[in-house]
VEXDRENTOR-585560 format. One record per residue: residue number from 1; residue in three letters; chain; x, y, z of N, C-alpha, C in turn. Coordinates in pm, whole numbers, plus 50000, padded with zeros to 5 digits. Last residue first. Layout:
N
PT filo martor miti   n.X   n.Y   n.Z  ca.X  ca.Y  ca.Z   c.X   c.Y   c.Z
PT  NUM    ALA    A     X     Y     Z     X     Y     Z     X     Y     Z
...
***
This chain:
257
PT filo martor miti   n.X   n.Y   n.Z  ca.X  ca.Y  ca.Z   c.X   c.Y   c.Z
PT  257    UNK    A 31112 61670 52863 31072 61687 52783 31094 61686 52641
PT  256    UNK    A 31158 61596 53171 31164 61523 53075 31093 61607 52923
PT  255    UNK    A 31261 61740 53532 31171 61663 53395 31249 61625 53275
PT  254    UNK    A 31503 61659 53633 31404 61714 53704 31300 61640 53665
PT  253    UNK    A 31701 61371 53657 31654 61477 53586 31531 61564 53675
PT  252    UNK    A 31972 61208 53913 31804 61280 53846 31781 61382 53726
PT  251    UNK    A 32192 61253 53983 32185 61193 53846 32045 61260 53808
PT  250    UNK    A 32144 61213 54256 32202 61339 54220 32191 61351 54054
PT  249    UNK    A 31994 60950 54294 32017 61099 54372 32046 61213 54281
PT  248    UNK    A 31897 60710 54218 32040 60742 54196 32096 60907 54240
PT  247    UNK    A 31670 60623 54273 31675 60665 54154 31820 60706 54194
PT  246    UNK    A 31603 60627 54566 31624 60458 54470 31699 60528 54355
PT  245    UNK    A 31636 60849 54662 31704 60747 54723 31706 60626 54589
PT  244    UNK    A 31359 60958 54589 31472 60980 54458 31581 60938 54547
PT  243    UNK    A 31134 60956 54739 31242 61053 54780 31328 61069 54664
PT  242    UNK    A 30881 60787 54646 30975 60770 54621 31040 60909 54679
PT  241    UNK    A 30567 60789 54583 30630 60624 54639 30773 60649 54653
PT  240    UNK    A 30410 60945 54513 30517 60931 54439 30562 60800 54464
PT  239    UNK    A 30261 61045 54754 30190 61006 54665 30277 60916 54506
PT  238    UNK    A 30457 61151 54905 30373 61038 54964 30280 60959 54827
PT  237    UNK    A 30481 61345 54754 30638 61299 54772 30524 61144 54868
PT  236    UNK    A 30230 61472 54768 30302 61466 54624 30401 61361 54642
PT  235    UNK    A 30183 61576 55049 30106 61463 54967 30179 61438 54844
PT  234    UNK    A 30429 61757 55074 30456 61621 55147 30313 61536 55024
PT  233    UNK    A 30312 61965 54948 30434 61872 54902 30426 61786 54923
PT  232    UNK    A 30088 61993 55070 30085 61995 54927 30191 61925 54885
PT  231    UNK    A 30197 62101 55329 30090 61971 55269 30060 61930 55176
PT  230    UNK    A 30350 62366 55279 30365 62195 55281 30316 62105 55263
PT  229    UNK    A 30118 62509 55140 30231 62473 55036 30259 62307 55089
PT  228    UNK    A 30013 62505 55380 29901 62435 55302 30045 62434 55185
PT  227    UNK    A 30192 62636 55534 30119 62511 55589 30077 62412 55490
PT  226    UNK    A 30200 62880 55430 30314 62837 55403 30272 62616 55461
PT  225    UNK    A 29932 63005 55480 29992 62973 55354 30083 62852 55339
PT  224    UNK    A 29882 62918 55796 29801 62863 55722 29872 62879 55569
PT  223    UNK    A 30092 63172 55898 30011 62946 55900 30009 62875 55806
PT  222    UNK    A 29986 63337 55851 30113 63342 55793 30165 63212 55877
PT  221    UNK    A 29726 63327 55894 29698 63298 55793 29905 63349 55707
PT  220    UNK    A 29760 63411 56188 29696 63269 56117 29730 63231 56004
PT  219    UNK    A 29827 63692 56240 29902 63574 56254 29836 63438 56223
PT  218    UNK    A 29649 63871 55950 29691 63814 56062 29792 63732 56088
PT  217    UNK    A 29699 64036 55665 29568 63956 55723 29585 63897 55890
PT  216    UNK    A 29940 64127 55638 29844 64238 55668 29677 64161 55720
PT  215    UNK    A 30059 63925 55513 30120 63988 55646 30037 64000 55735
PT  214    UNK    A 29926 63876 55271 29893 63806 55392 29931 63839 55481
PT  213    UNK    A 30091 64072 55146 29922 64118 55162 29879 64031 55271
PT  212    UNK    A 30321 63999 55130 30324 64198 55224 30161 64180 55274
PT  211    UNK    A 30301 63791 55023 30318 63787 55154 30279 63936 55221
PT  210    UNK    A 30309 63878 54775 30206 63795 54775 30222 63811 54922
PT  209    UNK    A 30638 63950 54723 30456 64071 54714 30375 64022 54746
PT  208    UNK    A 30713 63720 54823 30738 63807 54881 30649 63936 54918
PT  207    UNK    A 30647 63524 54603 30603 63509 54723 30615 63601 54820
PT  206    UNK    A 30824 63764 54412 30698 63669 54373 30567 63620 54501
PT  205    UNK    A 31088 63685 54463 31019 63783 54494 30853 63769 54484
PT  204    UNK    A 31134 63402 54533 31126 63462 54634 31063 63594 54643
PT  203    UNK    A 31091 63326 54285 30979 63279 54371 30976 63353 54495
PT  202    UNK    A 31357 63468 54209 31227 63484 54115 31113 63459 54255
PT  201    UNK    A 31494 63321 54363 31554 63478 54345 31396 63540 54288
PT  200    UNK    A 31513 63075 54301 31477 63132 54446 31445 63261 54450
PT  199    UNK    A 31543 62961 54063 31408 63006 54081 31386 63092 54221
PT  198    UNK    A 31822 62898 54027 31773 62995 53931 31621 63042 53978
PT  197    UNK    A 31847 62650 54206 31917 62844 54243 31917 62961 54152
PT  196    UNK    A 31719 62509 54188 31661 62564 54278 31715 62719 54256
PT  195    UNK    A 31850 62379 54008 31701 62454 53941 31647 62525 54076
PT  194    UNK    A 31996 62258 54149 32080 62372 54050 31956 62464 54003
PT  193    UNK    A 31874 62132 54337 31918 62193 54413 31979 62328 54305
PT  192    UNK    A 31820 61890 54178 31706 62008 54258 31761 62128 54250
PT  191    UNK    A 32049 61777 54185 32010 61838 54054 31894 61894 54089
PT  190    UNK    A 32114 61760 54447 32218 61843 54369 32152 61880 54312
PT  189    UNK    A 31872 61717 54720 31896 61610 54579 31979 61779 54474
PT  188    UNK    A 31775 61759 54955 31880 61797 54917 31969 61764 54783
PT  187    UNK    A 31542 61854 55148 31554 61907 54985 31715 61936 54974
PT  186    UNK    A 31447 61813 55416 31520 61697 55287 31484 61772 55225
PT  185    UNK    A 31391 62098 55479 31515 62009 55600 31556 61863 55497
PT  184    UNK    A 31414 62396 55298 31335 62258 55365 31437 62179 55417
PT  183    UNK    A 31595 62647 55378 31542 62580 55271 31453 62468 55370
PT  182    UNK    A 31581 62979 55511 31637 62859 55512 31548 62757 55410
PT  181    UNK    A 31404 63210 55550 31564 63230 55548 31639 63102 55509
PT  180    UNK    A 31131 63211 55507 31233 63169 55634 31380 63211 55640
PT  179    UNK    A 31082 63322 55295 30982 63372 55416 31048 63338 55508
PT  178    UNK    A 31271 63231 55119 31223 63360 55109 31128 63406 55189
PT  177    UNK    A 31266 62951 55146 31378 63027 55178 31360 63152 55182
PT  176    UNK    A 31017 62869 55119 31122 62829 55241 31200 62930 55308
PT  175    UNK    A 31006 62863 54812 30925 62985 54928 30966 62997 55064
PT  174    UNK    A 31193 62685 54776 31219 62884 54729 31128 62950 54810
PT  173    UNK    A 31041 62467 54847 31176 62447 54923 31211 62702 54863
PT  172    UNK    A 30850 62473 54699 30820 62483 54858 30951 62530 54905
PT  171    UNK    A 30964 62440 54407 30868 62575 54460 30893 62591 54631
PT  170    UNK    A 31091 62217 54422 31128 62296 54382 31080 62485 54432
PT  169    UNK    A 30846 61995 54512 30964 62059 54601 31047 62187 54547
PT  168    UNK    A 30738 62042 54278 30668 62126 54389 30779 62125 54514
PT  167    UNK    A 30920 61916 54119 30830 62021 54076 30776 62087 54204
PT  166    UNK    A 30902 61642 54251 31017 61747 54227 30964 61879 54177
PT  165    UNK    A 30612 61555 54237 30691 61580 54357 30781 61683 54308
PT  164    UNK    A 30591 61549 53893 30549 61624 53990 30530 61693 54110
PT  163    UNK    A 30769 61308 53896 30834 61472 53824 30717 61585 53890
PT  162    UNK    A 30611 61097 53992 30784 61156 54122 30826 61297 54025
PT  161    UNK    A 30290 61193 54012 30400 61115 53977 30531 61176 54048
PT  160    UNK    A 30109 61376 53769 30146 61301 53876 30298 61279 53883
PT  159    UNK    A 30012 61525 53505 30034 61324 53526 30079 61335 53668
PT  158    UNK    A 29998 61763 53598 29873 61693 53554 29896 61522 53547
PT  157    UNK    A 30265 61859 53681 30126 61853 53752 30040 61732 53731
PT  156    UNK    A 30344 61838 53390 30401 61757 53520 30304 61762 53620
PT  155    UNK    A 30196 62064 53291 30202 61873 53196 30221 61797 53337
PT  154    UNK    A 30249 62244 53409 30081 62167 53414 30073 62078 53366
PT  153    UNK    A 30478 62243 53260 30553 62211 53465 30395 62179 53474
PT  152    UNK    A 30458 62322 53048 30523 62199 53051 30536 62145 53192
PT  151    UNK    A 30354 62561 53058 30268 62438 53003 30330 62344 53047
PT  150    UNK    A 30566 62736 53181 30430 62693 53257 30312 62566 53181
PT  149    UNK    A 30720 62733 52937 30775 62657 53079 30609 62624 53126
PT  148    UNK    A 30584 62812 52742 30627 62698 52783 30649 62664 52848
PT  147    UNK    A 30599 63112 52878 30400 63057 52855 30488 62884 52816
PT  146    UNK    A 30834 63148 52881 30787 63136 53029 30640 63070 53024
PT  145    UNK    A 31010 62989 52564 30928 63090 52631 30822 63098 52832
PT  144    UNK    A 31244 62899 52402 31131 62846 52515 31100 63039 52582
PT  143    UNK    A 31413 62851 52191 31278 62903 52180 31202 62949 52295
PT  142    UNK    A 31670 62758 52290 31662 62906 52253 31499 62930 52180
PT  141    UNK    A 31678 62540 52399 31632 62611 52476 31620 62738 52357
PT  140    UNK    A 31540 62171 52327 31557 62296 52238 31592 62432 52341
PT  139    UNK    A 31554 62022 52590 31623 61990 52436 31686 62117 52379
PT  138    UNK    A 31424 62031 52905 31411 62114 52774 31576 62082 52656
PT  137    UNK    A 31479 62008 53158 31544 61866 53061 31474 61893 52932
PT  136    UNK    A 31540 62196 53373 31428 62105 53375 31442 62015 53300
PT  135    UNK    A 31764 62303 53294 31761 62239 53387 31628 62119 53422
PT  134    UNK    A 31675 62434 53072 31799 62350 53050 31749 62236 53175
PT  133    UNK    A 31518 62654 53158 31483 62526 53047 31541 62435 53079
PT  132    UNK    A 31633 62780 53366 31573 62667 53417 31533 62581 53282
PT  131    UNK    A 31823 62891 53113 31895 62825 53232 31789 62694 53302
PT  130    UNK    A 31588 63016 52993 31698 62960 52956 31763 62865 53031
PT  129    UNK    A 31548 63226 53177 31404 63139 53122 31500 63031 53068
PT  128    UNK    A 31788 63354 53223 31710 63289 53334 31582 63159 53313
PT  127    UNK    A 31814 63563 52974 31890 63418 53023 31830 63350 53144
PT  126    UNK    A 31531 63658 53008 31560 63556 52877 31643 63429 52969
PT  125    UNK    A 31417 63685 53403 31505 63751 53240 31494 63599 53176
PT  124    UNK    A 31146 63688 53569 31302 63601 53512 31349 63711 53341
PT  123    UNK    A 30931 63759 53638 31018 63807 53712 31137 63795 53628
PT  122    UNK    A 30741 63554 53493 30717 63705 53487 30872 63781 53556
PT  121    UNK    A 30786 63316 53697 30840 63393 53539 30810 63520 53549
PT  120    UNK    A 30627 63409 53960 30793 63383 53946 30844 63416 53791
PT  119    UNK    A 30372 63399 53835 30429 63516 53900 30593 63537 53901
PT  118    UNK    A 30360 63118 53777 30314 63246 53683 30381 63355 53756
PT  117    UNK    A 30472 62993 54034 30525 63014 53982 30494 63096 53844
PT  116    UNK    A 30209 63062 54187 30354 63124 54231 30415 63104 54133
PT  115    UNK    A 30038 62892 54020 29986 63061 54034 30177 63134 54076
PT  114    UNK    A 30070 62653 54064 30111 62706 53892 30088 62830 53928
PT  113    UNK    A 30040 62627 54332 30170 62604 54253 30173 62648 54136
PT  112    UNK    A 29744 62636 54317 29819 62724 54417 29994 62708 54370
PT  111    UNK    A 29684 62383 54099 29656 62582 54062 29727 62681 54182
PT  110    UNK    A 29719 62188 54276 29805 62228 54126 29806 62411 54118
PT  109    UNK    A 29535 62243 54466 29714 62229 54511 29795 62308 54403
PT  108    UNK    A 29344 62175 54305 29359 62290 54381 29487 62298 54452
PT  107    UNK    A 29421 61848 54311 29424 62019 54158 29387 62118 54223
PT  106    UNK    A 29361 61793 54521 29525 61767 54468 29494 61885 54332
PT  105    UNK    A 29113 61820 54586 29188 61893 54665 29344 61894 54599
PT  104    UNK    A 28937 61868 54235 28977 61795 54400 29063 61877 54468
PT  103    UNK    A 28665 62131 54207 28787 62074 54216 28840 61932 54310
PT  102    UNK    A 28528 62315 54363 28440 62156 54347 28576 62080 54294
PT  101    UNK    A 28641 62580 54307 28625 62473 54482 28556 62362 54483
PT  100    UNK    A 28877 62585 54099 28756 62548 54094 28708 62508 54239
PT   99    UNK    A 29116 62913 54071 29036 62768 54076 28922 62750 54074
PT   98    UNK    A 29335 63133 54011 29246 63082 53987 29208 62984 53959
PT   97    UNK    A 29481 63330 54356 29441 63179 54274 29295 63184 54174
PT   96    UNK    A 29491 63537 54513 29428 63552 54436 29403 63432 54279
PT   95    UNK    A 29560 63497 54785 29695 63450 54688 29613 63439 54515
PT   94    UNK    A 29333 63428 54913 29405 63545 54918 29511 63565 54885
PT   93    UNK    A 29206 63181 54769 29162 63355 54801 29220 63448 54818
PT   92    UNK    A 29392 63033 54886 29406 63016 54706 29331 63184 54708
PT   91    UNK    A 29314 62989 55160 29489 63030 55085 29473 63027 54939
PT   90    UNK    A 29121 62882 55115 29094 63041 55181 29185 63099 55111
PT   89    UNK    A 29141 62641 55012 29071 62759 54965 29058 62891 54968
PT   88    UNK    A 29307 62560 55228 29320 62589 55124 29270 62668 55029
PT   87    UNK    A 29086 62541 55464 29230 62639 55457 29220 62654 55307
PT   86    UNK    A 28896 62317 55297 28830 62470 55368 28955 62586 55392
PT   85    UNK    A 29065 62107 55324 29041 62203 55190 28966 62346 55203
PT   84    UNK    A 29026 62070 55586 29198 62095 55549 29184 62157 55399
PT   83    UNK    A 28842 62179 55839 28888 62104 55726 28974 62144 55642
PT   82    UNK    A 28888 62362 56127 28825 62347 56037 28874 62183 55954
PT   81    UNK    A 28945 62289 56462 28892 62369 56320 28841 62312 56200
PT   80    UNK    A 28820 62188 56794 28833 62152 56625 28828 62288 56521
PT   79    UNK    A 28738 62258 57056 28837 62258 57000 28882 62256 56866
PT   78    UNK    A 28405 62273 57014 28473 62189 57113 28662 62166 57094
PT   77    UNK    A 28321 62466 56846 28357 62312 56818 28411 62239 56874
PT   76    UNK    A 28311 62718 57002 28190 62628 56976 28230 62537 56905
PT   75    UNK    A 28609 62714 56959 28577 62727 57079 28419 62672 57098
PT   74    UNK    A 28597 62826 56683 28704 62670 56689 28645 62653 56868
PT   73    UNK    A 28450 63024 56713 28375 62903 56619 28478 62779 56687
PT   72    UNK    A 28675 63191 56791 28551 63190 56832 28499 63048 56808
PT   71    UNK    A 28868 63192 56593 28897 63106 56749 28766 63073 56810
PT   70    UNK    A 28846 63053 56267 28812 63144 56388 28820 63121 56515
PT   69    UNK    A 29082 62786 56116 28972 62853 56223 28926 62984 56256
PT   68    UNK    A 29340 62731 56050 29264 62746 55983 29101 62804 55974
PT   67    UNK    A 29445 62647 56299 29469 62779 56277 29385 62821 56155
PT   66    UNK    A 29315 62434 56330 29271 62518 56415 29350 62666 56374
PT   65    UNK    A 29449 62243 56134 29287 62284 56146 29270 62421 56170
PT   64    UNK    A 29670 62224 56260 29667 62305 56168 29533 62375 56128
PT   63    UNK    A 29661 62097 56494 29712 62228 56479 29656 62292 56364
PT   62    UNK    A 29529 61817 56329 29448 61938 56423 29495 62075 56443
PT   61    UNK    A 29826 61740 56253 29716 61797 56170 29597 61895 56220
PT   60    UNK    A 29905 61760 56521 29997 61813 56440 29889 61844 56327
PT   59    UNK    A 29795 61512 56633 29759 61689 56696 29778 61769 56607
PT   58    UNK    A 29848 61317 56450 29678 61376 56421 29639 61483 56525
PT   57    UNK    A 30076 61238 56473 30045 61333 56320 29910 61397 56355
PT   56    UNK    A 30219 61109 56645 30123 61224 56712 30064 61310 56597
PT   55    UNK    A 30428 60955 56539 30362 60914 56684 30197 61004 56714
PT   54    UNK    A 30570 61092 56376 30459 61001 56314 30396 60998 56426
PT   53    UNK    A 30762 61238 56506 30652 61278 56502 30509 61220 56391
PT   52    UNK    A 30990 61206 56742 30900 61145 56625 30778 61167 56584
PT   51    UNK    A 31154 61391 56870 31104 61418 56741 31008 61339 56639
PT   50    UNK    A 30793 61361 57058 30863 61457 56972 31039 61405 56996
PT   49    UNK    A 30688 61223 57263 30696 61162 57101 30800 61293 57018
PT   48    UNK    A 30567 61377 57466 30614 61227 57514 30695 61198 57348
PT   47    UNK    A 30541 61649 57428 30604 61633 57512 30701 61458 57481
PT   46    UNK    A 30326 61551 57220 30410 61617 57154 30529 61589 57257
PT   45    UNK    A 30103 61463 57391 30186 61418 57275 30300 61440 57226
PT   44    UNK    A 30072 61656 57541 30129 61564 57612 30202 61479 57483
PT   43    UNK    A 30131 62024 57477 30022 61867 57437 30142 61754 57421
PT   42    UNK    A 30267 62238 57406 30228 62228 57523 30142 62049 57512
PT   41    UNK    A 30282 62239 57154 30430 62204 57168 30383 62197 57316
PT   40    UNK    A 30037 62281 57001 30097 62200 56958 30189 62119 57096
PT   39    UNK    A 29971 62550 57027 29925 62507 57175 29988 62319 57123
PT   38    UNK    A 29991 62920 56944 30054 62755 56959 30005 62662 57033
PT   37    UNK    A 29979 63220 57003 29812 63136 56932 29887 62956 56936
PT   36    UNK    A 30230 63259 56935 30165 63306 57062 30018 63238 57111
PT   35    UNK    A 30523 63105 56846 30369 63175 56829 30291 63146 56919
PT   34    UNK    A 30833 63129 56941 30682 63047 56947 30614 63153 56932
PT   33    UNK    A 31074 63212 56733 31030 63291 56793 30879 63233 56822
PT   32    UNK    A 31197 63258 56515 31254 63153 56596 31179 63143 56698
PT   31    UNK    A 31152 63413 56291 31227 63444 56393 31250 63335 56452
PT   30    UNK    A 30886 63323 56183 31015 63302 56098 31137 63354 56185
PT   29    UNK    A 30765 63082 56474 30701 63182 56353 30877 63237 56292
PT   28    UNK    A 30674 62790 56584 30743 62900 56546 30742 62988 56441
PT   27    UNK    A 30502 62571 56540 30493 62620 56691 30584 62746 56706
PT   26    UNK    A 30427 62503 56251 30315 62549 56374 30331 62563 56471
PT   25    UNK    A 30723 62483 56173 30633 62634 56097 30531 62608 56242
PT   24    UNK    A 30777 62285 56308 30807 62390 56323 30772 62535 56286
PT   23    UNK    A 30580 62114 56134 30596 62109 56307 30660 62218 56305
PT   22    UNK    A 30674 62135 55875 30561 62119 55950 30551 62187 56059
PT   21    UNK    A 30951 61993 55890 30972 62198 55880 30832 62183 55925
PT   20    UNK    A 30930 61696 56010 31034 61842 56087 30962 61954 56042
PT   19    UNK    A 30810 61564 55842 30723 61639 55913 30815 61720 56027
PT   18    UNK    A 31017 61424 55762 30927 61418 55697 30796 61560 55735
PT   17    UNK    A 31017 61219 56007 31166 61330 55949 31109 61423 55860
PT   16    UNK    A 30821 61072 55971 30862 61140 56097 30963 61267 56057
PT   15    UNK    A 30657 60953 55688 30788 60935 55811 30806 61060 55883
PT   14    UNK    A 30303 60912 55713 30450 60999 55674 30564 60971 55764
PT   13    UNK    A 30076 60843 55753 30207 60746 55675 30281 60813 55620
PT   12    UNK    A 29916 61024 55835 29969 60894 55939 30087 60843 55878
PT   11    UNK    A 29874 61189 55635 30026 61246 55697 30030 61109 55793
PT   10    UNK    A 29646 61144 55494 29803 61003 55410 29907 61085 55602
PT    9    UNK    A 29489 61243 55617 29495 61129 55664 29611 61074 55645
PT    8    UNK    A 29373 61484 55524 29515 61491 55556 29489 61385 55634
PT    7    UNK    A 29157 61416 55363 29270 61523 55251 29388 61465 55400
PT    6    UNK    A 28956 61326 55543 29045 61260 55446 29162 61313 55370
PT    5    UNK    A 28946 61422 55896 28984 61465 55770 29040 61390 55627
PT    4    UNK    A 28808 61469 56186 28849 61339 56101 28845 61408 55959
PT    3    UNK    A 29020 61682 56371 28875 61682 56311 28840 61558 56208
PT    2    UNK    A 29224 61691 56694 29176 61659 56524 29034 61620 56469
PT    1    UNK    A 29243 61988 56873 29188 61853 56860 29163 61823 56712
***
């Protein structure tokens, strides 16, 4: 049952298509395979509205609540879990994030994205630091260093905006692939798609050591990570006004620097 939540209200005004990998991360786990704790894909909503799933955003958010929960407690709340920055937090805890919990909820997003990818450099060879320069829309490359890259992607963070979407699709769509096997269902823009294939390899390992430890925490909280990445995106790409349909697709720059 949904808990009235402002952090995940914008998902009413999410298109439907939009909320495919969502929905599927909360009723399947990376096999294919329903999770056992699910109760999404049994609810009349879901039955009557699925695939549209604007129709029913506020079980779909409740799912998430509730995995965000103790079952116990979610059972003295008359169904309800938790609050949607209450996950997050947890997921910044055990992805050893460093934040502020008075923070807003969109810069606690920031810091769960600048943390995977600190980890991801660290991974990359010269030529690799190189390559995503280029790709991101770095001028100069033979200086750039991984402590630049990461200033320049908290630049993008920090203003917002459609280079900040791309930026975090970039990330969601590598962690996708390295816990799922498969990328996000719209992440298909070419010039994404070239910066995608220098970071997968990196984010994947990166998210990979970070995962052995959430493994080891339960079936909730291999939810609740990959959950709270999405929500993170989708608010960014809601918050943007834009897919990069208007902007000419494939032409895009990532960033700008």
């Amino acid at each position: 049952m949904y808990r009235d939540d402002d952090d995940l209200e914008f998902l009413g005004k999410v298109k439907s298509e939009d909320l495919n990998d969502l929905v599927h991360l909360l009723i399947y786990d990376k096999d294919g395979i329903e999770r056992l704790t699910e109760e999404l894909s049994y609810r009349d909503s879901y039955k009557r509205y699925s695939p549209d799933h604007h129709q029913y955003w506020e079980d779909i958010a409740g799912e998430l609540q509730c995995y965000g929960a103790n079952t116990l407690v979610t059972i003295f709340r008359g169904g309800k879990g938790v609050l949607y920055k209450e996950i997050l937090c947890d997921v910044c805890n055990e992805m050893k994030v460093n934040f502020n919990k008075n923070s807003s909820t969109e810069r606690i997003e920031d810091c769960l994205f600048m943390k995977i990818l600190e980890k991801s450099f660290e991974n990359m060879s010269q030529d690799e630091i190189n390559k995503l320069a280029r790709d991101l829309g770095f001028t100069n490359i033979s200086s750039v260093t991984p402590q630049m890259l990461l200033a320049a992607c908290q630049a993008a963070f920090g203003a917002g905006g459609f280079a900040s979407y791309q930026l975090a699709l970039i990330i969601a769509n590598a962690v996708w692939k390295a816990l799922f096997g498969a990328g996000l269902s719209f992440a298909t823009n070419a010039t994404i798609t070239r910066a995608l294939s220098v970071l997968t390899g990196p984010i994947g390992w990166a998210i990979t050591a970070i995962w052995t430890v959430v493994d080891i925490a339960g079936p909730a909280t291999r939810v609740t990570v990959p959950g709270v990445i999405q929500i993170a995106l989708l608010r960014r790409k809601f918050n943007s006004g834009d897919d990069g349909s208007k902007n000419g697709g494939e032409n895009l720059p990532i960033l700008t620097f």
